[in-house]
C-alpha positions in Angstrom: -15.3 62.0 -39.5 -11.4 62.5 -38.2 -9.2 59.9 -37.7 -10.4 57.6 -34.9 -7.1 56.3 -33.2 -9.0 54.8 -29.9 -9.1 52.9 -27.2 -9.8 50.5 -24.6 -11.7 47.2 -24.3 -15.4 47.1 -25.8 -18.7 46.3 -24.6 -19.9 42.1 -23.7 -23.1 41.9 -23.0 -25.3 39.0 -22.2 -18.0 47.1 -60.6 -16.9 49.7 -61.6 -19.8 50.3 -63.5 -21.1 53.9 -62.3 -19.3 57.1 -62.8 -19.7 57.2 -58.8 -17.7 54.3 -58.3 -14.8 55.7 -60.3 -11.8 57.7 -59.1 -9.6 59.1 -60.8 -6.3 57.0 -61.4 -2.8 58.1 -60.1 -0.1 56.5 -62.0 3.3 56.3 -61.8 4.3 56.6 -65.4 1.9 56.6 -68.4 2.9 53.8 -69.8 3.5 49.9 -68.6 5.7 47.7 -69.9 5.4 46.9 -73.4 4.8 42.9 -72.6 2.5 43.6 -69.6 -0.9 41.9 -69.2 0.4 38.2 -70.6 -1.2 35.1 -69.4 -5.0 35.8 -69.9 -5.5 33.4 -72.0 -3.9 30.5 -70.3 -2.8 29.6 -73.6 1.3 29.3 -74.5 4.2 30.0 -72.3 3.6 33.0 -70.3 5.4 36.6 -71.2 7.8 38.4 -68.9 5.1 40.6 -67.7 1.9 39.6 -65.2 -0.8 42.3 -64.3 -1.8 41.3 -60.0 -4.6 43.1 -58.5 -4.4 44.3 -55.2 -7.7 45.0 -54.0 -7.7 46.8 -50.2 -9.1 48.1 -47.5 -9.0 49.2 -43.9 -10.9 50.3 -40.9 -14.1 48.5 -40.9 -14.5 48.5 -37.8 -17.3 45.7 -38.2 -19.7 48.2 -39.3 -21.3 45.2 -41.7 -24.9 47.4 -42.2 -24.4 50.7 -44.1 -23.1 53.4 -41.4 -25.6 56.1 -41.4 -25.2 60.0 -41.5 -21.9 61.5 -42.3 -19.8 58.4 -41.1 -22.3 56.8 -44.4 -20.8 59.5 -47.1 -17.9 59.7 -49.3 -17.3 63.3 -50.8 -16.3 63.2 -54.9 -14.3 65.6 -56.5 -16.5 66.7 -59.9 -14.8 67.7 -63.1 -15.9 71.0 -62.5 -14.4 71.6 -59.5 -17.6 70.8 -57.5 -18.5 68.5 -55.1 -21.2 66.1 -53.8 -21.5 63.6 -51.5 -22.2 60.0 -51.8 -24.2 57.2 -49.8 -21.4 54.2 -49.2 -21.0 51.2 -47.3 -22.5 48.1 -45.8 -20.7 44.8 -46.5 -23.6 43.6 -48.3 -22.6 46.1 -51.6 -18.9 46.0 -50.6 -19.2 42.0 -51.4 -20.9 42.6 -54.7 -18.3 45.6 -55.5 -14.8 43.8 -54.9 -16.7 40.3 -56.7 -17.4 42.5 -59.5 -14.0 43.7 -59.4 -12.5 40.3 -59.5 -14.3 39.2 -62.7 -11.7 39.1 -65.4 -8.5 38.7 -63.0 -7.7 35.7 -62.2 -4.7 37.1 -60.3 -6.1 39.0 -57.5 -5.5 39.2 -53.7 -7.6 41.5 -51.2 -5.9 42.8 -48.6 -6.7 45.6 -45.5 -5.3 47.9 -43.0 -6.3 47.1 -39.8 -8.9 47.8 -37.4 -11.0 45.5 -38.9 -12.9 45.2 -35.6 -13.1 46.8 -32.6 -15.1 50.2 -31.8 -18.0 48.1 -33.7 -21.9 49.1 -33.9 -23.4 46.6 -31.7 -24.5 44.0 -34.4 -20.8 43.2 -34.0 -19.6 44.8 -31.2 -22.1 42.6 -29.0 -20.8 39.2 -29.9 -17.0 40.2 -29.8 -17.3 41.0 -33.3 -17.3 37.2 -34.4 -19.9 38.8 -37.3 -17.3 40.4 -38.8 -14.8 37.9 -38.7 -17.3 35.1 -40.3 -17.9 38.6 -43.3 -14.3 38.9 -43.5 -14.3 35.4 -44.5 -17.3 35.6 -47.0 -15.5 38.5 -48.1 -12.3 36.3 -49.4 -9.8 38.9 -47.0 -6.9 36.8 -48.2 -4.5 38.9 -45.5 -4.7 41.8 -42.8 -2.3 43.6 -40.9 -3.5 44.5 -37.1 -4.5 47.3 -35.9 -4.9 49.3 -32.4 -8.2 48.4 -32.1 -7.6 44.5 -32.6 -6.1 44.8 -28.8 -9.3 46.2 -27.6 -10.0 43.2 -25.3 -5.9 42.3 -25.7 -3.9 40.0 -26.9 -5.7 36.2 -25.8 -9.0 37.8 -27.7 -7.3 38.4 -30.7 -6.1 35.0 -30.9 -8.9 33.8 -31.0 -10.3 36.3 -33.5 -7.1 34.4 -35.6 -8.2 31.1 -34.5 -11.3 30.7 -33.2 -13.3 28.6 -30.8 -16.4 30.6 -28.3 -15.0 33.5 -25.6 -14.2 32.3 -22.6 -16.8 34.6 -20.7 -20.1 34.8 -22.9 -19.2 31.6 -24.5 -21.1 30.3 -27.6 -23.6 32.6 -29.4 -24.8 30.0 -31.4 -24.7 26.1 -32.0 -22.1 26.3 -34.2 -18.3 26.9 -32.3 -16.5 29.9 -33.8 -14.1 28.9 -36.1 -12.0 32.3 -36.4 -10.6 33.9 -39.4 -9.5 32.0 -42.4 -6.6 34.6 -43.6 -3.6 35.3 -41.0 -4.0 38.3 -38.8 -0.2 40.1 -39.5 1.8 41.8 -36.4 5.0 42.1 -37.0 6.0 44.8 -34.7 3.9 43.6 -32.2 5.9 41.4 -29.6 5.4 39.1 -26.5 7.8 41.1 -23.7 8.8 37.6 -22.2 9.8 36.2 -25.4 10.2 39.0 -27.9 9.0 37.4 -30.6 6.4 38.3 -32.8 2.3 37.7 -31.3 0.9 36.9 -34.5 3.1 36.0 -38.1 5.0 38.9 -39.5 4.7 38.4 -42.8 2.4 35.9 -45.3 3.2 35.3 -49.3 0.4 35.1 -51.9 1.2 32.9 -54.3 -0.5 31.5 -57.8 1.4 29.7 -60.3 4.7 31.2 -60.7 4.1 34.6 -59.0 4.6 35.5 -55.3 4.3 38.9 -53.4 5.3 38.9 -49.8 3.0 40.9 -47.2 4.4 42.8 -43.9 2.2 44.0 -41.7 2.3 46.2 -38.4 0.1 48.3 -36.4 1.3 52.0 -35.2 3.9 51.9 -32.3 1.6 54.9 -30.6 -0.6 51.7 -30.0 -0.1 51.6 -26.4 -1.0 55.6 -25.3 -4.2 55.1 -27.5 -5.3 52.0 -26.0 -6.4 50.5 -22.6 -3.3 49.2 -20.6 -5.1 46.0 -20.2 -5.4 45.4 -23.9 -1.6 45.6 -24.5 -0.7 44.1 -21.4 2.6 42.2 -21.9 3.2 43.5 -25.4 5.8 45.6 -26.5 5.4 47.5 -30.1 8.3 48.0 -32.1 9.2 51.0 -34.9 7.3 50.4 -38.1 9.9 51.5 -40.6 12.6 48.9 -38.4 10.4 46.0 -38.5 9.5 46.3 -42.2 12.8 46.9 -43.5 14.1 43.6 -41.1 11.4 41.2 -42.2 11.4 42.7 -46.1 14.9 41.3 -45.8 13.6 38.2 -44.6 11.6 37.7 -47.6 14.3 38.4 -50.1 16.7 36.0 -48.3 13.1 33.6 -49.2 13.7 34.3 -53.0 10.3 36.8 -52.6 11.4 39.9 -53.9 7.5 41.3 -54.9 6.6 42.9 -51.4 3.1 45.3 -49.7 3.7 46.6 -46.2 0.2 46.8 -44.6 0.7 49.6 -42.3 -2.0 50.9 -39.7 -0.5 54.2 -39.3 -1.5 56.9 -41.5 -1.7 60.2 -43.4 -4.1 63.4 -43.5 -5.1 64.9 -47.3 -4.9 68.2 -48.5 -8.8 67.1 -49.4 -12.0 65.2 -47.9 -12.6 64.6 -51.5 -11.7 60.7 -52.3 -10.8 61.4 -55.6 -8.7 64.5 -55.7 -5.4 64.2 -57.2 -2.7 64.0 -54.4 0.5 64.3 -56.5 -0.8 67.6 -58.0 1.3 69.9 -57.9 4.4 67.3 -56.9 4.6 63.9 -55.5 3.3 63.8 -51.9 2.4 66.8 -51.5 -1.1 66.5 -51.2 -0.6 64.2 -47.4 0.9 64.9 -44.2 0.9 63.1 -41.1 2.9 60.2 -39.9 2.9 58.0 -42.9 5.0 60.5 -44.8 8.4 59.7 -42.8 7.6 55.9 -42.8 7.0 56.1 -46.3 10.3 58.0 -46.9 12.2 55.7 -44.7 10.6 52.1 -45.6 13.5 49.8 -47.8 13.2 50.3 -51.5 12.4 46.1 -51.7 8.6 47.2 -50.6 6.9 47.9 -53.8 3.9 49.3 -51.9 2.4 50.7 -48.9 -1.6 50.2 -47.8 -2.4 52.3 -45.0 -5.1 53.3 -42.4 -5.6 55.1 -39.0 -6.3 58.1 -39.9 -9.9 56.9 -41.9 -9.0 59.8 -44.5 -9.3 59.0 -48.4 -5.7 59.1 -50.7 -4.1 57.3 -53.7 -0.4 59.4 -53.6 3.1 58.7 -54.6 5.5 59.3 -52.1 9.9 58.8 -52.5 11.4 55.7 -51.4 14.6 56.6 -50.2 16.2 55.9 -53.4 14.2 58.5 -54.8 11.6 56.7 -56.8 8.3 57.2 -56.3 6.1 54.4 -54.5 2.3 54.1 -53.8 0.6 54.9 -50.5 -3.0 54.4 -50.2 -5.8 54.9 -47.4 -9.6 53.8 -48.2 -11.2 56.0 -45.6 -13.2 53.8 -43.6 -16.4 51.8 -42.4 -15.9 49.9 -46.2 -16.9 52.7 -47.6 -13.7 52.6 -50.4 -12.0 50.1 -51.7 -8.9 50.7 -53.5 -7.9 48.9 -56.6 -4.5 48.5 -57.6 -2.5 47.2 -60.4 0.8 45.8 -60.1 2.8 44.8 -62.7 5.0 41.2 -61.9 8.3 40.6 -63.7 8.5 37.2 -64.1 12.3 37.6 -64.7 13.2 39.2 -61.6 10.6 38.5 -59.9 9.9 41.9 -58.9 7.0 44.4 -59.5 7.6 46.8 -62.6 7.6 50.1 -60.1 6.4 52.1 -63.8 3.2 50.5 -63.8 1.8 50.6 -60.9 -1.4 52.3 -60.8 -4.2 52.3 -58.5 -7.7 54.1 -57.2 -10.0 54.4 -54.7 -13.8 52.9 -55.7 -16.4 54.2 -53.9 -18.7 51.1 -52.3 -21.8 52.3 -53.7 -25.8 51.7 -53.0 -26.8 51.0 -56.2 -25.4 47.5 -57.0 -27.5 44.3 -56.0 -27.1 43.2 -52.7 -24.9 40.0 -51.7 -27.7 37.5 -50.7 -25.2 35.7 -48.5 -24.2 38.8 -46.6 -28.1 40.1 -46.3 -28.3 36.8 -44.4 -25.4 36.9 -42.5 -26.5 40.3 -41.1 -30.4 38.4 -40.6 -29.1 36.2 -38.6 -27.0 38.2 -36.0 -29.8 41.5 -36.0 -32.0 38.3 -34.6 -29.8 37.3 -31.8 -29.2 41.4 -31.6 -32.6 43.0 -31.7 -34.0 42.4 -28.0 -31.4 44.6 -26.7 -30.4 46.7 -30.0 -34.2 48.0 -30.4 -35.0 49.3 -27.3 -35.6 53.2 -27.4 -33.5 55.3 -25.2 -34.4 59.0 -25.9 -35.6 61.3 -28.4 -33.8 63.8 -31.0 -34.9 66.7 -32.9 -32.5 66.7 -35.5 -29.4 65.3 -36.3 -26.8 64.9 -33.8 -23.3 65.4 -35.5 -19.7 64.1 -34.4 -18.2 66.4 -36.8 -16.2 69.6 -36.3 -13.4 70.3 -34.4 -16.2 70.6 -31.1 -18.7 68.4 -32.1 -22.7 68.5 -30.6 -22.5 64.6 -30.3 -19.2 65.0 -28.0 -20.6 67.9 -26.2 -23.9 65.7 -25.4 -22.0 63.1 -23.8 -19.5 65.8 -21.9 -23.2 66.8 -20.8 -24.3 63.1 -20.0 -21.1 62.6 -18.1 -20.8 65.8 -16.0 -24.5 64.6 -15.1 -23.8 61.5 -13.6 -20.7 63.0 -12.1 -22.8 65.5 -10.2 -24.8 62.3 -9.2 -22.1 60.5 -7.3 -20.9 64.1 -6.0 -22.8 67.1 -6.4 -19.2 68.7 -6.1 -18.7 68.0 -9.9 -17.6 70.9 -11.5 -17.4 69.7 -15.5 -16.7 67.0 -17.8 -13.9 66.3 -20.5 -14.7 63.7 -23.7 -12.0 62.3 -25.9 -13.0 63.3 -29.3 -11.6 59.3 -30.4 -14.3 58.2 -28.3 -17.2 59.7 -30.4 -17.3 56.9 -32.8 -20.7 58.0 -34.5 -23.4 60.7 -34.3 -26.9 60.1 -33.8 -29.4 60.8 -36.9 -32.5 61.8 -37.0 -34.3 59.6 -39.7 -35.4 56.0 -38.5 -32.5 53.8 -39.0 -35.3 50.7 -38.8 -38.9 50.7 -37.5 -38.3 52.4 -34.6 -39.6 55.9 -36.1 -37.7 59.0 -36.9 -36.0 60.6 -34.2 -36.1 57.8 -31.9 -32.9 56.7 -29.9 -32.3 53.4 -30.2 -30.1 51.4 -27.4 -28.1 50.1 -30.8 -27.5 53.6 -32.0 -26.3 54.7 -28.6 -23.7 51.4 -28.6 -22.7 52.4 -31.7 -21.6 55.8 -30.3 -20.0 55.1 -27.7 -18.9 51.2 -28.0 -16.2 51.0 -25.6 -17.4 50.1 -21.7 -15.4 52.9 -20.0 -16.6 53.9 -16.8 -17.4 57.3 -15.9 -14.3 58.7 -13.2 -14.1 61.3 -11.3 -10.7 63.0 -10.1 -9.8 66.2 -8.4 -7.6 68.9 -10.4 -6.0 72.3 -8.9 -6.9 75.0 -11.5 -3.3 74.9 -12.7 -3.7 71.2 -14.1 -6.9 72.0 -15.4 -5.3 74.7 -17.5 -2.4 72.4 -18.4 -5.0 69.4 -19.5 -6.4 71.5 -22.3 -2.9 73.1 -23.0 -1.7 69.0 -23.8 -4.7 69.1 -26.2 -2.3 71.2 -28.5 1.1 69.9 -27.4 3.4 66.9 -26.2 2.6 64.1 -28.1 -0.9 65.8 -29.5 1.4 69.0 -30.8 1.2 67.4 -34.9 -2.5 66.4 -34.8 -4.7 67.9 -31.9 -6.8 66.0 -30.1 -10.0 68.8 -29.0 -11.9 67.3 -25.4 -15.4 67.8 -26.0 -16.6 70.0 -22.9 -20.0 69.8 -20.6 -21.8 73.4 -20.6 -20.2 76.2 -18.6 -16.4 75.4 -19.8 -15.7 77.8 -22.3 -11.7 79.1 -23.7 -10.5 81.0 -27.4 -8.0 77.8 -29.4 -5.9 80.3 -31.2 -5.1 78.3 -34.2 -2.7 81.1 -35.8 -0.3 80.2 -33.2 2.0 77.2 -32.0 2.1 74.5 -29.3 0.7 74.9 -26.1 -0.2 78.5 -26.7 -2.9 78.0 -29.1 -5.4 77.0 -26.1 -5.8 80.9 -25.1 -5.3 80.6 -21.1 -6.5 83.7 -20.2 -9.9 83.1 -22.3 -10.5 80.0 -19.9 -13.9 80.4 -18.0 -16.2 77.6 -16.1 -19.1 79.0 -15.5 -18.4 82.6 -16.4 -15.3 82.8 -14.0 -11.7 82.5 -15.2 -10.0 79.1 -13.4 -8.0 79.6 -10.3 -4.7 78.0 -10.4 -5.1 77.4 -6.7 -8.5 76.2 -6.2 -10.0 72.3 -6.9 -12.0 71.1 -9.3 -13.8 67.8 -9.3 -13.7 66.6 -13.1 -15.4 63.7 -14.9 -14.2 61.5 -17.2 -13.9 58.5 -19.1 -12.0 55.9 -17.5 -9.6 55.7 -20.7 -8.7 59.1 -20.1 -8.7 59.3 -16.7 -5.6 56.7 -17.1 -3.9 59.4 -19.1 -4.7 58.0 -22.8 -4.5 59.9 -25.3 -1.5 61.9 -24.8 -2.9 63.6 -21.4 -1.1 62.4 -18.6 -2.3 64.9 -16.5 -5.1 63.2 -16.5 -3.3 60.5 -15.0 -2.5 62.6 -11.8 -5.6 63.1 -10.6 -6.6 62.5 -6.8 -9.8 61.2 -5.0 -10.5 59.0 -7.5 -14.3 57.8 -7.9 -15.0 55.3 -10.7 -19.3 55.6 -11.5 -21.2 53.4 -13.9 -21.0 52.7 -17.6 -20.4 55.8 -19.9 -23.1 54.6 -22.2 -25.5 53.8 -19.3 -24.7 57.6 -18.3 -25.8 58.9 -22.0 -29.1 56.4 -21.7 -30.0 58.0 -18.3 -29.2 61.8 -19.5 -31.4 61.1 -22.8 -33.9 59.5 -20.9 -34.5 61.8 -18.8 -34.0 64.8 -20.9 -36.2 63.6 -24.0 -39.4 62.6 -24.6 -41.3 61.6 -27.8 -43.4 64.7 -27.2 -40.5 66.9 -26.4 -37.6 65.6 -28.3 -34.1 66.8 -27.1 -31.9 69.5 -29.5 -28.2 69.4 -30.4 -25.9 71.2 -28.9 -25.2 74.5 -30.2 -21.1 73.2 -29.8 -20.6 77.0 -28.9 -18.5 76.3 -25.9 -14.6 76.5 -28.2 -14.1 79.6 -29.9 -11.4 78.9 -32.3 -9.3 81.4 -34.3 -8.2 80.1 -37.8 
């Protein structure tokens, strides 16, 4: 799955053992300090040197049961040059995985990314992802930086993610009040407009005995064009590299000189694999994307850098701008990584040893014993969950994918949509989908009891999670053309952002060329018939997009505006009435793009 960088508010309804679990180690040097690993033995004074493990993650996204289908896979790099895929995930065997890892480190901290909620399968998503929050805590999270997707349902909602007591709409979901998360929720760079001061704190130390290592988080300053304007109402979101390097000062002024900037803005690898070595052939090489500036640009005094974002998989060294080599690290997603890292504490400056520091990704594999306390925590929530997760919504023949640069799953709902669009005005003429907004596919094989090929109303939610409404708006030709020409330029120039398109909208992306001319304009057809500049065209979207998110603001400009019913009460209607048991519904061919590599 790409990187998910999404949206707007949600739904509220009323160890180291296997060679899977292994990656391969990027280190910084070959050797550590000749006093490193003192203090095991609690015995005598301690040396100069102190091993801390960092254990991380990021984007969960609450998925707290083991995601299924290819958002449920890791791919591993074999010695051979081969590779294979692996089932991953689920907090109950990411709980046993990072307790195992703990065992023999009695100094560790676990620390994440961001988007630890929001976008959640409904087993989270339904109760405003409290169930993630109360595994977080199981989980011993000691610290988290936000993420774009913790502003979701804004900025009060979040608070109370941080704090806790019941929402102020759907109130309690059980007899016990919510009592919120019990490690701090980091936002540095996010601030209140009125008072421009921080939302959340902007930094937290970890501290046992006589160590200490200060923690920065802050979320992507892109935050506002890829989520609802609702959910950051009254925020402003400052530059990441700017806030780091202010507060990293702030801790040094503190005597903390050990720092980690949790940063939810990320990178893309040279490889899916999780494994593959990402400073071969030089340091940094093997990432692109965003994080390589910020990592370039953040103060020497951060020792390390744990991203997200982007979901993707790396362990890389990238140049501080003093020209040594630092540690940037992404765990895909959906817990299925954790990365384990190894920094080396100089008692006598108080710093980390930058030589030592070493650190891989571990895959969360299937084939540890399940954590008996998370098995129940999930129990107790799929009760509350089950009358409206287990009702059957359509029927599949095969796997539904949301993979690919047009994806079947994406061009199902584009179907779905342009549907219910021709509902409210048979004038319709297609559909557009942000390709963020596919959060899952659909599989095939029974999930639970429901049988195989049956659509469940959970798996639909976990598709499309959001509660956007289904728009329509009226385009000349001309914008139309320009819409899918901002797919490839603007802000969406670096990392294209493909709408999924309803049947009859067909167009060449010319990836050989550059900007806005890789979307092919003369290869542009609805129906068969090449767009007239001049003519209308009544277009249906998601209400996110139809604000302008996602770097399309001529979406924004659209007239006779017509706001329809749920999106994912459109893609319930179109399944249900275009699937049977005895006549299952196929994918989507995803034909519709023709693109030129």
């Amino acid at each position: 799955m790409t990187a998910a960088p999404r949206r707007t508010r949600r739904r509220t309804y009323a160890f180291l053992g296997t060679a899977a679990a292994l990656a391969t180690a990027a280190a910084l040097a070959a050797a550590l300090p000749a006093q490193a690993h003192a203090d095991q033995s609690g015995h005598g004074r301690p040396s100069r040197y102190q091993d801390v493990q960092l254990l991380s993650f990021n984007d969960l996204h609450g998925n707290l049961e083991p995601p299924s289908g290819s958002s449920g896979r890791v791919t591993e790099l074999q010695p051979d040059g081969t590779t294979k895929t692996i089932d991953a995930g689920g907090v109950e065997y990411l709980a046993t995985h990072l307790r195992q890892a703990r065992e023999g480190h009695p100094y560790s901290v676990t620390a994440a990314g961001g988007d630890m909620v929001g976008a959640s399968p409904l087993l989270s998503g339904l109760f405003h992802d409290e169930p993630t929050i109360e595994a977080l805590n199981k989980l011993k999270l000691d610290v988290t930086s936000v993420g774009n997707h913790e502003f979701d349902e804004g900025a009060k909602e979040l608070g109370r993610l941080q704090n806790g007591g019941c929402h102020p709409t759907d109130g309690c979901y059980t007899d016990k009040r919510f009592k919120g998360a019990n490690f701090p929720y980091l936002a540095a760079n996010v601030l209140n407009e009125k008072s421009g001061k921080p939302i959340l704190k902007p930094y937290w130390v970890w501290k046992k005995k006589d160590v200490k290592i200060g923690f920065i988080g802050v979320t992507l300053e892109g935050t506002p064009g890829i989520v609802s304007a609702d959910g950051v109402k009254g925020l402003t979101f400052k530059d990441e590299v700017e806030t780091i390097n202010k507060y990293a000062k702030v801790l040094q002024r503190q005597g903390v000189q050990s720092i980690v900037a949790l940063i939810h803005e990320g990178g893309f690898p040279a490889s899916g694999a999780y494994n593959y070595d990402c400073d071969s052939p030089g340091a940094g090489n093997g990432i692109s994307g965003p994080i390589t500036d910020i990592a370039k640009n953040v103060t020497p005094a951060v020792d390390a850098l744990v991203t997200g974002h982007t979901h993707a998989a790396y362990v890389c060294t990238i140049p501080d701008p003093s020209g040594r080599p630092r540690m940037v690290t992404s765990a895909a997603s959906f817990g299925r990584l954790y990365t384990d890292t190894t920094l080396t504490y100089d008692r006598y400056t108080g710093d980390i040893a930058r030589t030592a520091v070493k650190s891989a990704n571990r895959v969360v594999t299937r084939d540890v014993p399940k954590a008996a306390d998370m098995t129940d925590l999930i129990s107790r929530w799929n009760t509350l969950a089950a009358p409206i997760g287990n009702r059957a919504i359509g029927y599949i023949s095969a796997d539904v994918n949301n993979t690919g640069t047009e994806s079947p799953m994406g061009d199902l709902i584009a179907d779905a949509q342009l549907a219910h669009g021709r509902e409210l005005d048979p004038k319709t003429s297609l559909a557009l989908m942000n390709p963020g907004g596919v959060r899952a596919g659909l599989t095939y094989a029974a999930k639970g009891a429901e049988g195989d090929g049956v659509v469940t109303y959970a798996e639909g939610f976990t598709v499309q999670p959001f509660a956007n409404t289904v728009n329509l708006q009226d385009f000349t030709g001309a914008q139309l053309i320009q819409v899918l020409k901002e797919q490839v330029s603007g802000v969406n120039a670096a990392a294209p952002k493909i709408l999924q398109p309803s049947a009859g909208l067909t167009y060449t992306l010319d990836l050989t060329k550059s900007g806005a001319d890789r979307v092919v304009t003369d290869s542009i057809r609805l129906n068969g018939a090449p767009v007239d500049p001049t003519a209308t065209y009544r277009v249906a979207t998601n209400s996110f997009l139809a604000g302008g998110g996602d770097g399309f603001p001529t979406l924004g400009q659209g007239t006779n505006d017509l706001v329809g019913s749920d999106d994912l009460g459109a893609l319930e209607k179109y399944l249900t009435a275009n699937s049977s048991a005895a006549s299952p519904l196929a994918p989507p061919v995803a034909n519709r793009i023709t693109v030129v590599q």
